[in-house]
N, C-alpha and C positions, 0 to 999 in steps of 0.2 A: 556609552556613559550613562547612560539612563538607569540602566540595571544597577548603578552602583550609587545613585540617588538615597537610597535608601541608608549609607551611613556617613550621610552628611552632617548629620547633628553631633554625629561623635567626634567630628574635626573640630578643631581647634581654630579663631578669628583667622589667624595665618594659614592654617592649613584649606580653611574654604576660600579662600581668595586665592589660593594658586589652580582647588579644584574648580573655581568658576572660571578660570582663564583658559584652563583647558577642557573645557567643559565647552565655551566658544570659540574656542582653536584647533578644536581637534585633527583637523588635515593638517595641518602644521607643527603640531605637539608630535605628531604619531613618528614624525621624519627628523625629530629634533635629541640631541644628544641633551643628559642630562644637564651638565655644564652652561649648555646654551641656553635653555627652558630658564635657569637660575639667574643668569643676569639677565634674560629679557624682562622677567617679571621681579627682580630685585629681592630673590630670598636664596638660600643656603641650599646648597645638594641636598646636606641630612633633612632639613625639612621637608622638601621633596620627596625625600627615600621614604621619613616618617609617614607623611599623607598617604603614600599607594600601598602601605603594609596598612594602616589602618582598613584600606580597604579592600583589602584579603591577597594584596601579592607579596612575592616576598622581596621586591624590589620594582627599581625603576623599567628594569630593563625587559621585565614582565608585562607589566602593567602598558607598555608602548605595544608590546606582540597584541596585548589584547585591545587596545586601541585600532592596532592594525586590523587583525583578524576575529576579536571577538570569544576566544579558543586562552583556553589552558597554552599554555607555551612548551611545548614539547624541550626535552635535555638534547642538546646537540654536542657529539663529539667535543666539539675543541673549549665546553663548558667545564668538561671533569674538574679542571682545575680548579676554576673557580667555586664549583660545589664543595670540591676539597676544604678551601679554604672557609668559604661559610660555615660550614660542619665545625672545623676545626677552632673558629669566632665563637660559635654557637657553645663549645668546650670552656671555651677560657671563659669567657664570658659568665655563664655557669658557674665556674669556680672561683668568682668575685663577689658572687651574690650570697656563698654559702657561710648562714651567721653558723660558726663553729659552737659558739652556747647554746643555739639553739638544738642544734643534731643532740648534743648532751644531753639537755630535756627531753626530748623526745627519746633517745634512747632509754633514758631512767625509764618513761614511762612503758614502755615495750617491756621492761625488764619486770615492772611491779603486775600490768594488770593479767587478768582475768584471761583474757582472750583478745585478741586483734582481726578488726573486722575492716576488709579493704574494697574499695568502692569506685568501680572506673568502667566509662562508657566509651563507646567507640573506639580508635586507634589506640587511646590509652590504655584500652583492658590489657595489651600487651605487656606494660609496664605493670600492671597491676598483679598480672599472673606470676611475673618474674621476680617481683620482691614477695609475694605469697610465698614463692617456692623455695625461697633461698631461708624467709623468717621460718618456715616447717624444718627444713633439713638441720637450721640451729636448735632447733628442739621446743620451738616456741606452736602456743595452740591458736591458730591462724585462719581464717575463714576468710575467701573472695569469694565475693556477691556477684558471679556473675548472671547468676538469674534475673532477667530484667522482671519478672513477675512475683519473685520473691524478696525482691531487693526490701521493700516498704513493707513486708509481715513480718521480717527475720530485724529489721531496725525498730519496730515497736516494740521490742523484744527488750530493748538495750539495757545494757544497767551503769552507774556511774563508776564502776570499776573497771571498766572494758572500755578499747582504746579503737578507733575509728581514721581508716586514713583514707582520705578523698584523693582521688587524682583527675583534673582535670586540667586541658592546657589553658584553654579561654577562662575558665573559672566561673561557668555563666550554664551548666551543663543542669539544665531542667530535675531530672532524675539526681545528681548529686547532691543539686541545692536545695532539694526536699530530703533526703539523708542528714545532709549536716545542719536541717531547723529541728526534725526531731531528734537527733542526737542532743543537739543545745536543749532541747527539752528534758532529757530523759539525763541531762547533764553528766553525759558520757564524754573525754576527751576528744578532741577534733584537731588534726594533722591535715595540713592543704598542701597539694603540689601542684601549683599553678604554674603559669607563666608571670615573666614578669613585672606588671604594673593594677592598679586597683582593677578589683574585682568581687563579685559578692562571696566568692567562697571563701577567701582569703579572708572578708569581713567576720566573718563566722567564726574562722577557725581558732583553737587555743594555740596552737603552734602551726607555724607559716615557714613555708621552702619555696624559693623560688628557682627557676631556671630559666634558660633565653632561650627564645625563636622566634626566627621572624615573620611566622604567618602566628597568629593570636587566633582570629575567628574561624574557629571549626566547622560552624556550618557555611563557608565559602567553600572551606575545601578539607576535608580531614585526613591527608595524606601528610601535615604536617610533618616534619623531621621529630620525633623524642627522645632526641638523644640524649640533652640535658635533663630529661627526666629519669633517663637510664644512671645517669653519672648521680644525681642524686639519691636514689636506690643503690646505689654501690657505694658512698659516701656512709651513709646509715647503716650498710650493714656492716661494713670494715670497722668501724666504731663500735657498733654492739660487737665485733667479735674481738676487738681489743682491749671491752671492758669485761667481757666474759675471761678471759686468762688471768 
C-alpha cells in the first residue's frame, strides 16, 4: 500500500477514509469481499470501486490480488466473461458521452482546414494511426506525429487554418500538453480525446470528446483497454462520410 501513497491527494474526503482504513487493515481487507469492506466502514461499493481505479486498477477485485500479492493480477479463464461485459460497459458507456453537435463541429472543421495534424503517445498511437488512415483514404491531407523528436519542430510550424487532434487517455500526457499550449499559441484548432473527467488537455482544447475506461492513469499501467477511443474515431468518421455524400 505504500506504493500507492503517492495518489492520495487525488482522493476525495470519502475516498481517503476508506484508503486509511485499509491502509490499517490490510490482512483483513485483502480476505474481505467488497460488500463486506462497505458496511464495515459505512460507504457504497461504487465509492470503493471509484477509490481503487483512482488508483490505477480497474476494480475492486484487482486491487485485493495486489493487496494479496503485490503483482498486476493475471486474466483467469472463468474471467472471459466478465472482461466481455466490461468491454461491452466500456461501449455503451461511450456512446452516452457522445455530444452529437459536437462531432458536427468538429467534422466542419476537418472539412474546411488546411491540413490535420494528429498527436498520440504510448498505446494511443494505435488509435492515432488508425483515424490518420481512414482521414488519408477519405481523401483528406493528414499528418500523424509519430516522431517523438519531431513532434515539437513540425508543431512550431502551425498555422491558424490547420486542425490538431490530441489523443490521450489520462489527458495529463507531457508531450501532448506541450502540443496543445503551442497550438493555443499559434491558435490553430484543438480536438481532445481523453477519458472521461477533468483534465488539462480537455482544458485546452476547442472541441472535447470523451470516452470511458476504467483505468485513467497511464503511467500505472498503459495497457489500458481503447476501445471507446476506437468507437469515437469510427463515430467521426461515419459522420464525415455522411456529410461528404
Amino acid at each position: 500500500m505504500e506504493k500507492l501513497i503517492k495518489f492520495y491527494d487525488d482522493l476525495t474526503n470519502s475516498e481517503k477514509e476508506i484508503f486509511d482504513y485499509i491502509f490499517n487493515h490490510q490482512d483483513e481487507v485483502k480476505n474481505m469481499k467488497i460488500m463486506d469492506l462497505a458496511k464495515k466502514i459505512l460507504v457504497s461499493k461504487t465509492l470503493i470501486i471509484n477509490m481503487t481505479q483512482k488508483l490505477g486498477f480497474s476494480g475492486y477485485t484487482d486491487f485485493k490480488y495486489y493487496l494479496k500479492s503485490g503483482n498486476i493480477p493475471k486474466i483467469k479463464k472463468d474471467e472471459y466473461e466478465s472482461i466481455q461485459s466490461n468491454l461491452k460497459e466500456d461501449i455503451e458507456k461511450t456512446f452516452s458521452l457522445v455530444n452529437t453537435k459536437e462531432i458536427k463541429n468538429i467534422v466542419r472543421e476537418i472539412q474546411k482546414v488546411k491540413t490535420i495534424y494528429i498527436v498520440a503517445r504510448g498505446t494511443s498511437k494505435s488509435v492515432g494511426s488508425h483515424l490518420n488512415h481512414l482521414l488519408l483514404t477519405l481523401g483528406f491531407r493528414c499528418i500523424f506525429l509519430e516522431d517523438y523528436n519531431l513532434i515539437t519542430n513540425v508543431a512550431k510550424t502551425l498555422e491558424s487554418n490547420e486542425l490538431v487532434i490530441l489523443i490521450s487517455l489520462s489527458g495529463k500526457t507531457d508531450k501532448v500538453l506541450e502540443i496543445a499550449r503551442i497550438a493555443k499559441i499559434k491558435k490553430a484548432k484543438i480536438v481532445s480525446i481523453t477519458n472521461f473527467y477533468k483534465n488539462p488537455l480537455s482544458s485546452l482544447a476547442d472541441f472535447k470528446l470523451y470516452c470511458i475506461s476504467e483505468q485513467k492513469d497511464t503511467k500505472v499501467n498503459d495497457s489500458a483497454s481503447r476501445i471507446g477511443m476506437y468507437l469515437i474515431v469510427e463515430i467521426i468518421i461515419e459522420t464525415l462520410k455522411y456529410q461528404m455524400t
